[in-house]
N, C-alpha and C positions, 0 to 999 in steps of 0.2 A: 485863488479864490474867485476870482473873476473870470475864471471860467468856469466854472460849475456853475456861476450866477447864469452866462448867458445859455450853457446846454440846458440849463431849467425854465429858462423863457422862451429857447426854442420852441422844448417838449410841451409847456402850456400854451403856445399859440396852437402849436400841431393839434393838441388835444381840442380845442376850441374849435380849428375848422375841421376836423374831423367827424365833430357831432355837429357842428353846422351843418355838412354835405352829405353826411352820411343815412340820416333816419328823415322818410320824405314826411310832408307834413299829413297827417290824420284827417281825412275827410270823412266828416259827417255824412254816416248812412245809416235809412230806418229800413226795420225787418216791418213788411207787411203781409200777414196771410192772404191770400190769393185762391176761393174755391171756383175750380170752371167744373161746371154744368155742362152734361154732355146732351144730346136732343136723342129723343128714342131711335136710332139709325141701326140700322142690320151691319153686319159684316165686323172685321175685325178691329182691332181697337183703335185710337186716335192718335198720330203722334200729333205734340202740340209742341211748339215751341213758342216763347215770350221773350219778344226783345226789346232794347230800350232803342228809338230812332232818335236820331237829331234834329233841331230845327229845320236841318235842308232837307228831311225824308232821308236820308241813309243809316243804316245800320251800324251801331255804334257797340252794343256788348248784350250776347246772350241774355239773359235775366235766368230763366228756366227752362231745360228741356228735358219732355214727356215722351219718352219712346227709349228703349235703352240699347236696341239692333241697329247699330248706324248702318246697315245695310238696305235701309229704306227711308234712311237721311234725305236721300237727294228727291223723294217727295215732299219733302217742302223746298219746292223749286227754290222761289226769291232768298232764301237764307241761306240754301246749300251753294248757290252764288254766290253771296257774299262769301260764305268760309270755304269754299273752293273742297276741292276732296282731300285734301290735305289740313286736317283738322287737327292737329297734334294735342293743342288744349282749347276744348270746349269751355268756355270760362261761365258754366252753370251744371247743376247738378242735373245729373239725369234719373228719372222713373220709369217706374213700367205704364205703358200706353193705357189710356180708361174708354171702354168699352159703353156704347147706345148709351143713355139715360144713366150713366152712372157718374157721379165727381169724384173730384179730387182734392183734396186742400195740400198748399203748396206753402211756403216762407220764401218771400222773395226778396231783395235787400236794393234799395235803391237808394242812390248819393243824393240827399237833401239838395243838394244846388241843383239835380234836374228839375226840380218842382218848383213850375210857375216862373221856366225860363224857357217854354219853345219845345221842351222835347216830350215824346208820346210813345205810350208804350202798346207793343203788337202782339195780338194771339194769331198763329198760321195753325192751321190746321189740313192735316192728310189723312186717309185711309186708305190701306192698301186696295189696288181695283174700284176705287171710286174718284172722287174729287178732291181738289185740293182749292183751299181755302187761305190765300194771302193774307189776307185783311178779316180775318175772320169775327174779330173784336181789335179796334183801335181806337185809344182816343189821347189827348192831350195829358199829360202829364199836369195836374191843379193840386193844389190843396182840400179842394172838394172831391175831382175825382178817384183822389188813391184812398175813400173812404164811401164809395159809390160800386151799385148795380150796373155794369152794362148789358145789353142783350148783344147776341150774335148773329150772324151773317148766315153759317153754314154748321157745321158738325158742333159747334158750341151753343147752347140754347144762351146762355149768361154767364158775366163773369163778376165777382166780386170780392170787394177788397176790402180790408180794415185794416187799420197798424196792430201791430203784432204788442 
């Protein structure tokens, strides 16, 4: 009888640290819509990509990327950098590129602990045979901003955001 006591406290400690170690803990993240606004520009369409940066300015996790030909990835210089050409998993959905004066609206999903701790989120922008655009729209990751207008640098007139 005494052993069946301890193969049963075994088994319940096992099962204890098993769902301790096993299931990581749930971090809080909100979905906010994201429409960029493209500026009346000729030629073909935009790829854009939006990433979230860290306090130290380094590149931390796609958000969304706008182009769905990774064979003109590597025009957006600064991030095809970072993910090298060896991209296995893109960790953001991809669309099709938006074209002069047209937008887009996007759902983009950001972990509550970046906001109003240092980190900032980036639009790049490329178009094939023309410019590319690093810092196209950036700004700090606030409480205020992920519910705010920004304007753009280059191939994005504005970008704006609301929670979802």
């Amino acid at each position: 009888m005494r052993k069946f006591s301890v193969i049963k406290t075994v088994c319940a400690l096992a099962l204890v640290a098993f769902t301790f170690y096993a299931f990581k803990p749930v971090v809080a993240a909100s979905k906010y819509k994201c429409m960029i606004q493209m500026t009346n520009y000729t030629g073909e369409g935009a790829y854009v990509v939006i990433s979230l940066i860290n306090p130290e300015g380094e590149y931390e996790k796609t958000l969304y990327m706008q182009g769905d030909d990774d064979e003109w990835y590597n025009d957006l210089t600064s991030w095809f950098d970072f993910y090298g050409k060896k991209r296995n998993d893109i960790d953001a959905i991809t669309g099709a590129t938006v074209a002069g004066g047209q937008r887009s609206i996007n759902v983009i999903e950001i972990d509550d602990s970046k906001i109003d701790s240092g980190y900032s989120i980036r639009f790049e922008s490329a178009v094939e045979d023309q410019e590319y655009y690093e810092q196209d729209v950036q700004f700090k990751l606030t409480s205020a901003s992920v519910k705010s207008k920004v304007e753009g640098k280059g191939f994005i007139r504005y970008i704006r955001m609301i929670p979802n």
